[in-house]
C-alpha positions in Angstrom: 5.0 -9.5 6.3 7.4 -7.1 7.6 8.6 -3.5 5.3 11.8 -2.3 6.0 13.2 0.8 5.4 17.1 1.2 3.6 18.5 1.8 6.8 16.7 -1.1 8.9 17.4 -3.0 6.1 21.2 -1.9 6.6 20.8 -2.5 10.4 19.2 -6.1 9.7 22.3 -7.3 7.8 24.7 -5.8 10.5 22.9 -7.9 13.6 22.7 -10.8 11.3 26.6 -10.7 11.4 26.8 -9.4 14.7 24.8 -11.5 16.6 24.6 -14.5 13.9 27.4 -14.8 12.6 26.2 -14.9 9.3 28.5 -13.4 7.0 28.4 -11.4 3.9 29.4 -14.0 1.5 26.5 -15.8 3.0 24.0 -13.9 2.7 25.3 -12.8 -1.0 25.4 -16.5 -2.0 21.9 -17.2 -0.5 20.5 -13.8 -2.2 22.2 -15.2 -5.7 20.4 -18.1 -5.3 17.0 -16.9 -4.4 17.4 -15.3 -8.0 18.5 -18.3 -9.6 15.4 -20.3 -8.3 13.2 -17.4 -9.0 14.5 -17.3 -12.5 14.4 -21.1 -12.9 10.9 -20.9 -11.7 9.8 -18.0 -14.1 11.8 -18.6 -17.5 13.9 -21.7 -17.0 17.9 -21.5 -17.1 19.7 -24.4 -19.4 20.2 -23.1 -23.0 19.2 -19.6 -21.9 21.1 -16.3 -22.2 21.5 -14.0 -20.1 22.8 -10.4 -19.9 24.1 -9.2 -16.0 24.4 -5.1 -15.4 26.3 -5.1 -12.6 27.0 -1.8 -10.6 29.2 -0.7 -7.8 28.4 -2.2 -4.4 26.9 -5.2 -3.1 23.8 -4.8 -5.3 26.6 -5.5 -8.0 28.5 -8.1 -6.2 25.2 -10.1 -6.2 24.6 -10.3 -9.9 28.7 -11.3 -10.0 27.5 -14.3 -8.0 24.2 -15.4 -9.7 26.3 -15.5 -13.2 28.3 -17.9 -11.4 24.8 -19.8 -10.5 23.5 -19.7 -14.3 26.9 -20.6 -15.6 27.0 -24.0 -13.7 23.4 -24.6 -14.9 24.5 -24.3 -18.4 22.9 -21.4 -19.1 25.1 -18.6 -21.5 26.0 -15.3 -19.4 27.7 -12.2 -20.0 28.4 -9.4 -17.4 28.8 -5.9 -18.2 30.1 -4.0 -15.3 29.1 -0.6 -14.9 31.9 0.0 -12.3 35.7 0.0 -12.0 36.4 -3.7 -10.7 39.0 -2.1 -8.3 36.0 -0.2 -6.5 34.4 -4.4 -5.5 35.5 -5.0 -1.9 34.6 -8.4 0.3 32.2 -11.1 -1.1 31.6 -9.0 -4.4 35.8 -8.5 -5.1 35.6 -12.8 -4.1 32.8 -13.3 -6.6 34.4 -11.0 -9.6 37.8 -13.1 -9.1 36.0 -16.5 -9.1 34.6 -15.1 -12.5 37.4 -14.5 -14.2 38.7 -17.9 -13.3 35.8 -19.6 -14.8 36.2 -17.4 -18.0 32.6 -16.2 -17.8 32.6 -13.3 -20.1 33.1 -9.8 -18.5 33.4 -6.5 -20.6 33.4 -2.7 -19.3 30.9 -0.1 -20.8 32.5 2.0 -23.0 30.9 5.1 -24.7 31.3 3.5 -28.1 30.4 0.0 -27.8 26.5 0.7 -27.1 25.4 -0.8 -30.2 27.0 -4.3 -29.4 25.3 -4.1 -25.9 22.3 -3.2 -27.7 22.3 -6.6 -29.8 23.8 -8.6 -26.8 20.5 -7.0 -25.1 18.2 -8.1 -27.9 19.1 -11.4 -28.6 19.1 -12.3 -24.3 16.3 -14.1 -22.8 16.6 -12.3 -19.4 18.3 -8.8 -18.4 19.5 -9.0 -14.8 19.3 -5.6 -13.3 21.9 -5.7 -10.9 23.2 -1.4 -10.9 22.0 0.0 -7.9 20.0 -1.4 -5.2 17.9 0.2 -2.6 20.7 3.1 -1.4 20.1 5.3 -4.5 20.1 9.2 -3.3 20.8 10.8 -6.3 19.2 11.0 -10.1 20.3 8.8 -12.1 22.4 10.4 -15.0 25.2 9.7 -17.9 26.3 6.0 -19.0 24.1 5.0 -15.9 20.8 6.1 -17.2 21.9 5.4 -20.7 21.9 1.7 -20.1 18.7 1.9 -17.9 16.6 3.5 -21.4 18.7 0.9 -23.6 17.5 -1.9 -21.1 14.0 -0.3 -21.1 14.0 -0.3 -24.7 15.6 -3.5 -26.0 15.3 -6.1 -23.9 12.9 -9.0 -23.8 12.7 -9.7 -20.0 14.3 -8.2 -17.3 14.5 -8.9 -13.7 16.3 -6.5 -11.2 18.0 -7.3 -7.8 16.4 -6.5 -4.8 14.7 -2.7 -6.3 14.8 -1.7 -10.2 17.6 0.4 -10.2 16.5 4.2 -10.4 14.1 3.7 -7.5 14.4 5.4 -4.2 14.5 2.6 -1.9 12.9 4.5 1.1 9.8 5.9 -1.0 8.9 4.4 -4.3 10.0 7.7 -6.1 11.6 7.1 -9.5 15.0 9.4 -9.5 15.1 10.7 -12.5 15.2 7.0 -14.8 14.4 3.4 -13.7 14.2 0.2 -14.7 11.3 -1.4 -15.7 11.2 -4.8 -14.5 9.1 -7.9 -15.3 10.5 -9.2 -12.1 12.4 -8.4 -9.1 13.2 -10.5 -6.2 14.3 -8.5 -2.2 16.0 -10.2 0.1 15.9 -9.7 3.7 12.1 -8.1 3.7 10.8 -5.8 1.0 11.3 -2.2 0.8 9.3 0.5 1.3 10.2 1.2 -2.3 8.9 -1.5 -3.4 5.9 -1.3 -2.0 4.7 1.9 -3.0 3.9 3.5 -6.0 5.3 4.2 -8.6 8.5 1.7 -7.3 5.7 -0.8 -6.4 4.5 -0.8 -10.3 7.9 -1.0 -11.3 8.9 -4.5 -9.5 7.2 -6.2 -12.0 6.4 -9.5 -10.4 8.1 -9.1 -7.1 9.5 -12.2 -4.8 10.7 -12.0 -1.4 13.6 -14.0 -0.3 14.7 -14.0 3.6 18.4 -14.9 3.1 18.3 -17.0 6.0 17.8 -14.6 8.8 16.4 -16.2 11.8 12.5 -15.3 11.8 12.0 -13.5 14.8 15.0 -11.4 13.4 13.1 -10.0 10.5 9.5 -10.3 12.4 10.7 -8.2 15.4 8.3 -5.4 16.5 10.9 -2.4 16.2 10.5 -2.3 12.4 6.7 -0.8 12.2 5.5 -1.2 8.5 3.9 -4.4 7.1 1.8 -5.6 4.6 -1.8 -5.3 5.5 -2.8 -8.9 5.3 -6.3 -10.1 6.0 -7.9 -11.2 9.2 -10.4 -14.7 10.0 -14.2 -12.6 9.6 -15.7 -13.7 13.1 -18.5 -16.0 13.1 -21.9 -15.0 12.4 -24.2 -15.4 15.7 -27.0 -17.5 14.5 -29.3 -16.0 16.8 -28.0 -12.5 16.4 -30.7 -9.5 15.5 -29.9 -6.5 13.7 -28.4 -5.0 16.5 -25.9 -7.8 17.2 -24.0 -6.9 14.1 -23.2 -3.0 14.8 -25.9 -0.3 15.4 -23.8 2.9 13.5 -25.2 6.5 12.8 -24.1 8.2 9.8 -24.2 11.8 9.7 -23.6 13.0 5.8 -25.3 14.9 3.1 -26.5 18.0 1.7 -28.6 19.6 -1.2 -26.9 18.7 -4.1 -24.9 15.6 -2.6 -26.9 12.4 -2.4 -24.2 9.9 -3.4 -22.1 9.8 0.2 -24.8 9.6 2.3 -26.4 6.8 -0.2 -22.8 5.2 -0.1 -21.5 5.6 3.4 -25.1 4.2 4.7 -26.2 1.4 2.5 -21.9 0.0 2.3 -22.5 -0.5 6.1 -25.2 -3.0 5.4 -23.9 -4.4 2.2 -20.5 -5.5 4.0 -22.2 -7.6 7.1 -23.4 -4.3 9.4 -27.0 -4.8 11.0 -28.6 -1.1 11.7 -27.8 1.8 9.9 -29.0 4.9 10.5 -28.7 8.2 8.4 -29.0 11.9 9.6 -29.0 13.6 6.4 -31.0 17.1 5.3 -34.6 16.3 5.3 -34.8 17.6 1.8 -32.2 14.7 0.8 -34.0 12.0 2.5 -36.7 11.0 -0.3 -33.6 11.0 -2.7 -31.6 8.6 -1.2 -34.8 6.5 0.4 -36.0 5.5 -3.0 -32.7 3.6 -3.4 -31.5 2.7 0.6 -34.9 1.7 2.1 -33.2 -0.8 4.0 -31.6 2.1 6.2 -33.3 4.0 9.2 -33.7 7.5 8.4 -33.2 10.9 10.6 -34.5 13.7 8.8 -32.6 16.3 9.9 -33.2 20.9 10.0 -31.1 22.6 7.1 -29.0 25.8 6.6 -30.5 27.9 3.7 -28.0 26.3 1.2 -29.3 22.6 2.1 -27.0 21.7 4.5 -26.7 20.4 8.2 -28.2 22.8 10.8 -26.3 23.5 13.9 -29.7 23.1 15.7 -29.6 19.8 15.1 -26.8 19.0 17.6 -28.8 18.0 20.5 -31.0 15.7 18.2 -27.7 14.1 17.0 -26.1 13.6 20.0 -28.9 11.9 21.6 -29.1 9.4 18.6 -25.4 9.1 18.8 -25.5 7.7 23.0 -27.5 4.5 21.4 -25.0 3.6 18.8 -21.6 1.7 18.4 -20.2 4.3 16.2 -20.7 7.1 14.8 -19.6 8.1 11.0 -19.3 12.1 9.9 -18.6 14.3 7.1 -19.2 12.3 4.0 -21.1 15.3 1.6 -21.6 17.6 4.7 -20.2 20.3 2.3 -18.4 23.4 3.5 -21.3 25.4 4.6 -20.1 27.2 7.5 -23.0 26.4 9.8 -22.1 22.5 9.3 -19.0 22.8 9.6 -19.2 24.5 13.0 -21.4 21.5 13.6 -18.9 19.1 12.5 -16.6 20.8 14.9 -18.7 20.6 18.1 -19.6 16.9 17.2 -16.4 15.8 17.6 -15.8 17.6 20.6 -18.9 16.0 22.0 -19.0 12.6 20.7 -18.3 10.1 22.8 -17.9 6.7 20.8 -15.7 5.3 18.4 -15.8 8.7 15.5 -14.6 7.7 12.0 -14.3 11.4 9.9 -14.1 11.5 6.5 -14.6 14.1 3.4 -15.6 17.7 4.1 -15.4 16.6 8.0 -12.4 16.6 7.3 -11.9 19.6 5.7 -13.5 21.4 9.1 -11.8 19.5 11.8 -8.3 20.7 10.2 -9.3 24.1 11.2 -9.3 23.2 14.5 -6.9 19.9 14.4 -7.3 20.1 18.4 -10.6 19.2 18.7 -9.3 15.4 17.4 -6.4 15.7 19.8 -8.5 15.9 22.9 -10.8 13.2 22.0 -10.9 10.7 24.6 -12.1 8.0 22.2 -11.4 6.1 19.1 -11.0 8.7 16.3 -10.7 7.7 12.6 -9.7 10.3 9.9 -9.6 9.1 6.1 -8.3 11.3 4.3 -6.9 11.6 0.6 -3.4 13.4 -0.2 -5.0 17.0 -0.4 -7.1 16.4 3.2 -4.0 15.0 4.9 -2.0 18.4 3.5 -4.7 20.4 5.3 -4.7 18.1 8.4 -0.7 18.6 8.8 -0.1 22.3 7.0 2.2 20.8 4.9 2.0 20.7 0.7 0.6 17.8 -1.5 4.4 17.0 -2.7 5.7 16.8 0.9 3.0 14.4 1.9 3.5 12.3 -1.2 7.1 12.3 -0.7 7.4 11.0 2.3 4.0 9.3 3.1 5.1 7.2 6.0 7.1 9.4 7.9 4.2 12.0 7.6 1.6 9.4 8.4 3.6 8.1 11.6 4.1 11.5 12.7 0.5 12.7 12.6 -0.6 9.9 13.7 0.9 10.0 17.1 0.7 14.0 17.4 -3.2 13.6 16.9 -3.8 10.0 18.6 -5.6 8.9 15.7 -6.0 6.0 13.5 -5.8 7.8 10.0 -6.2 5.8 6.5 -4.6 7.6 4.1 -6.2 6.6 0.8 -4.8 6.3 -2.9 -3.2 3.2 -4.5 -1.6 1.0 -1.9 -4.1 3.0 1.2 -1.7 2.9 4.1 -3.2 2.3 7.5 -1.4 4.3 10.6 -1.6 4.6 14.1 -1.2 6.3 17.1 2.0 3.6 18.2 3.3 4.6 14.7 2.4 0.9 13.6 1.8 1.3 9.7 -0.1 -1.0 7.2 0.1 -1.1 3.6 -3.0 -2.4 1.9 -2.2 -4.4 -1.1 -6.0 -4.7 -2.3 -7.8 -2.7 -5.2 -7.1 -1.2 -8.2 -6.8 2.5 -10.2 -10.8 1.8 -11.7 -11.6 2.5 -8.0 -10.4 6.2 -8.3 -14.0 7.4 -8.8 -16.7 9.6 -6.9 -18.2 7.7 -4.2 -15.5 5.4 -3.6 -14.4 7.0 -0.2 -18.0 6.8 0.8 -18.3 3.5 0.4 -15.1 2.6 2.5 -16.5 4.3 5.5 -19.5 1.9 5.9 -17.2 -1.0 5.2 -14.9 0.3 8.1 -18.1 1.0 10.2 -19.1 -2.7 9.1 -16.1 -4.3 10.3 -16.3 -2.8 13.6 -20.0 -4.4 13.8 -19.2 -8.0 12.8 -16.9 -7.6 15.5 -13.7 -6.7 14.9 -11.4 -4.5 17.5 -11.7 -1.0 16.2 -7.9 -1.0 15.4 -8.2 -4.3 12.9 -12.1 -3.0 11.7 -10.1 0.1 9.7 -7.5 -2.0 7.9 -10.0 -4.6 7.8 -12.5 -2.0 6.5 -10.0 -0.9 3.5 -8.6 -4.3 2.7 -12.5 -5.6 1.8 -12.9 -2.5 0.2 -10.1 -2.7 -2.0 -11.3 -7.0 -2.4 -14.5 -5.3 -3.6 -13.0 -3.0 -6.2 -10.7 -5.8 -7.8 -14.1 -8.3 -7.9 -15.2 -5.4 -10.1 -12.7 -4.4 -12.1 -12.3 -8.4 -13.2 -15.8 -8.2 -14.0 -16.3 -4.9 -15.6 -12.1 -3.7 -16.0 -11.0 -1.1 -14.3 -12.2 1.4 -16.8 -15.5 2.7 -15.6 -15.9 1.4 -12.4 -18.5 2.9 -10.3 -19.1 3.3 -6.5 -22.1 1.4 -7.2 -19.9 -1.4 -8.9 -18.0 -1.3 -5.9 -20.7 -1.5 -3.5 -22.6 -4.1 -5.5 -19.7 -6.4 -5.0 -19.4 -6.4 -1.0 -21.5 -9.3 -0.4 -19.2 -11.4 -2.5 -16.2 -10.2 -0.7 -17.4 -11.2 2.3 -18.4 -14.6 0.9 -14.9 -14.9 -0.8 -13.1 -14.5 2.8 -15.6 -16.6 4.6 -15.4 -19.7 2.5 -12.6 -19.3 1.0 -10.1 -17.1 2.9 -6.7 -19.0 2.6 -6.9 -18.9 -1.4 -7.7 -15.1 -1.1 -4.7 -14.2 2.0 -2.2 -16.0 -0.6 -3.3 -14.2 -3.4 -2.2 -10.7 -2.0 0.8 -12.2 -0.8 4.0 -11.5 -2.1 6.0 -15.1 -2.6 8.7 -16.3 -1.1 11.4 -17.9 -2.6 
C-alpha cells in the first residue's frame, strides 16, 4: 500500500475531480461512511452516543456528515463545533445546513461551558475527533488544545478522522498536544503521519478507506513511499548444497566485541543462508567458535588494541572474489588502522557490500568512497550514523526522515535502512519502504547484528538485492515480535531474536497469506 504525503494527498483529491469527476461531496459522503462502517464494525451504532469535535475545514465538514450517518442509524449525536459555522464552505457548509434541518444537536465551545462538555464526554460511548486533519503546521494552543487534554482525559473511546488531531501529517511529530485515539480511519491512502512514530502510535487502530478513487489513481508510481509488505520466500532447491543458498563473508569483530561477529555470522545461517564465513581477530575466534561452529572461520592479524590489521587486506580481498556478498563493520571498533581498512575495502570490493556499525562510522569520513562504488552498496544505519553519513544533527534527521533518507540515498547511490521503530527502506530512485514488523523489546545490543545476516540471508535464498534488504528487515522485525509474544518485549535479547529466525521463515513459508494480512492495515 501506497503513503502519501499532505500535499500528494491534496494533489490526489484535485485529479480525482479533475480528471474524474468525482466531487467533493462525494468523496466527503464516501469518507463519512467509511467511519460509520468502521465504527459499526468496532463498537456498534443503534442506542449509542456519540460526541463529534468538529473543526474548521473539510476535516470538520466530514464529522458534520457522519453525525448525519449515526443519526439515521439511531444512534444519539451531539456536535460541538470548534469553528465559526460561517468559516464551512462547499460539501461541509451543505452538510452543517442538512444538520440543522434534522435538529441534530449542535452547540459552540464556549470558555465556560467546559464542565458540561466534560459530562457530555464522559457519559459518550465514542469521541469522534474530527478538529484538524492532516494540514496542521502550527502547535496546537488555547480552546484547541483544551478540548484535545479534556478528550484525552475524559473520554471512553475515541476515534479521529483521517490523523489525531495535533499530529503533523507529513512526519508523525506531535505539535505541541494530540489526540490519543483508539481508532482512526484515512481516506485516500495513509499518511506519512500515520505511519511514523509517535503519529503512528497515536492512530490507535488505524483503517484505510480509498474513497472511491480509481486504483491505479492512488497505486501510481509518482507517489514513492509504501508499506513494506512481504514477498513469496523462493523455493528451496531440493538438490541445492550449501553454496546454492549464498556463500557471504563477514568481516566484524574485535578484542572486546564478540557479540556482532557472533550475530551478523550465525543470523545468516539461522535465516535460510548456506556458507558463512567470518574474518574476525584471531584472538576473537575461539570466543565466538565455542558458540557458531557451524560458521567457517578466517583468523585474521590484529592492531595492538585487538582489532582488524590493515595487513590483512590482500587476504580479505581474495576471500571476498569467491563470495556473493560481502558484510563489514559490525564490532570493527574505531581503531584507526581498521578503519583505514574499512575505507580501502570498500574502495576495492567488488560485490554486493552491505556496511553496517563502526563501518559506518569510517566510511562517513570519506562518504565518497560509497559514491564511487560500482556495485550494490548497503549502509544500515541508526539515527546518530545517518547524522554522520549526511553532516546534519540527530533532530534534523528525525524530523524529516524521508526527505533525508530520499536525498541521501540518491546523492550516494545506495540502498540505506535506516533503523528504529517502523525501519524505513530507501533507495537510490528515491523509492521508500516502511517496515511495519517488530517491536520496542528489539531496541537491544546485538539487534543490528543480527539484521545484517538476515539481509545477507535473503540475498542467498534468492532474492534480488533490492527486495533481500527490505526482505532482510521485514523477517527481522517477524523475528522480534515471535519473541516479544513469547518472552514480552521486556528483556528481549539478540539471542531471543536470533533464536526465532527459523520460525519466521517457517511462518512465511507455510503460512504466508495469514502473516502479509496481519501487518496490513484494513480497508474499509
Amino acid at each position: 500500500m501506497k503513503v502519501a504525503s499532505v500535499e500528494e494527498m491534496r494533489e490526489l483529491d484535485k485529479k480525482a475531480f479533475e480528471k474524474f469527476g468525482i466531487k467533493e461531496e462525494i468523496l466527503m459522503e464516501n469518507a463519512a461512511g467509511a467511519v460509520y462502517f468502521a465504527i459499526l464494525g468496532e463498537i456498534g451504532v443503534k442506542g449509542k452516543n456519540f460526541v463529534i469535535f468538529s473543526g474548521p475545514g473539510n476535516n470538520g465538514g466530514d464529522g458534520l456528515a457522519l453525525a448525519r450517518k449515526l443519526y439515521s442509524s439511531k444512534g444519539d449525536v451531539k456536535v460541538y463545533l470548534l469553528s465559526e459555522p460561517e468559516k464551512f464552505k462547499g460539501a461541509s457548509r451543505t452538510n452543517y445546513e442538512i444538520l440543522l434541518k434534522i435538529g441534530i444537536k449542535i452547540e459552540d465551545i464556549k470558555e465556560d461551558a467546559l464542565e458540561e462538555i466534560k459530562k457530555d464526554v464522559e457519559k459518550a460511548d465514542l469521541v469522534i475527533d474530527a478538529i484538524f486533519g492532516t494540514g496542521l503546521k502550527k502547535e496546537v494552543e488555547g480552546r484547541y488544545a483544551d478540548i484535545i487534554n479534556l478528550v484525552n482525559s475524559h473520554a471512553r473511546k475515541v476515534l479521529s478522522i483521517d490523523i489525531p488531531s495535533g499530529i503533523n501529517g507529513d512526519t508523525g511529530k506531535i505539535m505541541g498536544v494530540c489526540i490519543k485515539a483508539d481508532y482512526t480511519v484515512s481516506f485516500g491512502l495513509p499518511k506519512i503521519g500515520n505511519i511514523l512514530y509517535p503519529g503512528f502510535e497515536k492512530c490507535g487502530k488505524l483503517h484505510i478507506s480509498h474513497i472511491s478513487f480509481p486504483r491505479h489513481h492512488y497505486e501510481r508510481d509518482k507517489i514513492k513511499v509504501e508499506i513494506n509488505e512481504p514477498l513469496k520466500l523462493p523455493e528451496r532447491d531440493k538438490q541445492g548444497h550449501k553454496g546454492t543458498f549464498g556463500d557471504v563473508l563477514f568481516i566484524a569483530g574485535a578484542r572486546g566485541y564478540y557479540g556482532a561477529p557472533y550475530f551478523s555470522s550465525l543470523s545468516f545461517l539461522k535465516a535460510g543462508g548456506g556458507y558463512s564465513r567470518l574474518a574476525t581477530p584471531k584472538s576473537v575466534t575461539p570466543f565466538i567458535g565455542t558458540k557458531g561452529s557451524e560458521v567457517v572461520f578466517l583468523p585474521l592479524e590484529e592492531t595492538d588494541e585487538g582489532s582488524i590489521a590493515l595487513e590483512n587486506k590482500g587476504k580479505i580481498l581474495e576471500v571476498a572474489e569467491k563470495v556473493d556478498m560481502v558484510v563489514l563493520g559490525c564490532g570493527i571498533s574505531l581503531n584507526k588502522e581498521s578503519r583505514e581498512l574499512t575505507l580501502e575495502l570498500t574502495e576495492s570490493i567488488e560485490k554486493p557490500l552491505l556496511i553496517d556499525g563502526d563501518g559506518i562510522t569510517a566510511i562517513s569520513e570519506k562518504i565518497d568512497t560509497v559514491r564511487e562504488r560500482k556495485s550494490p552498496t548497503i549502509l544500515t544505519p541508526h539515527p546518530g550514523e545517518m547524522a554522520r553519513i549526511t553532516g546534519k544533527s540527530i533532530k534534523e534527521i528525525l524530523d524529516d526522515k524521508i526527505g533525508i533518507l530520499k536525498k541521501t540515498c540518491k546523492d550516494l547511490n545506495a540502498i540505506i535502512v535506516l533503523k528504529g521503530a517502523h525501519s524505513l527502506i530507501g533507495y537510490p530512485d528515491e523509492r521508500i519502504f516502511v517496515n511495519m514488523s517488530g517491536n520496542s523489546g528489539m531496541a537491544t545490543a546485538g539487534s543490528g547484528d543480527v539484521l545484517t545476516g538476515v539481509i545477507a540471508a535473503m540475498f542467498g535464498l534468492g532474492f534480488r538485492i533490492e527486495d533481500a534488504v527490505r526482505m532482510g528487515v521485514f523477517v527481522h522485525g517477524l523475528a522480534g515480535d515471535i519473541a516479544s509474544k513469547e518472552k514480552g518485549e521486556d528483556g528481549i535479547t539478540a539471542q531471543d531474536i536470533l533464536n526465532c529466525l527459523p520460525f519466521a521463515i517457517k511462518l512465511l513459508r507455510e503460512e504466508f497469506d495469514k502473516i502479509k494480512k496481519e501487518y496490513e492495515i484494513p480497508v474499509v
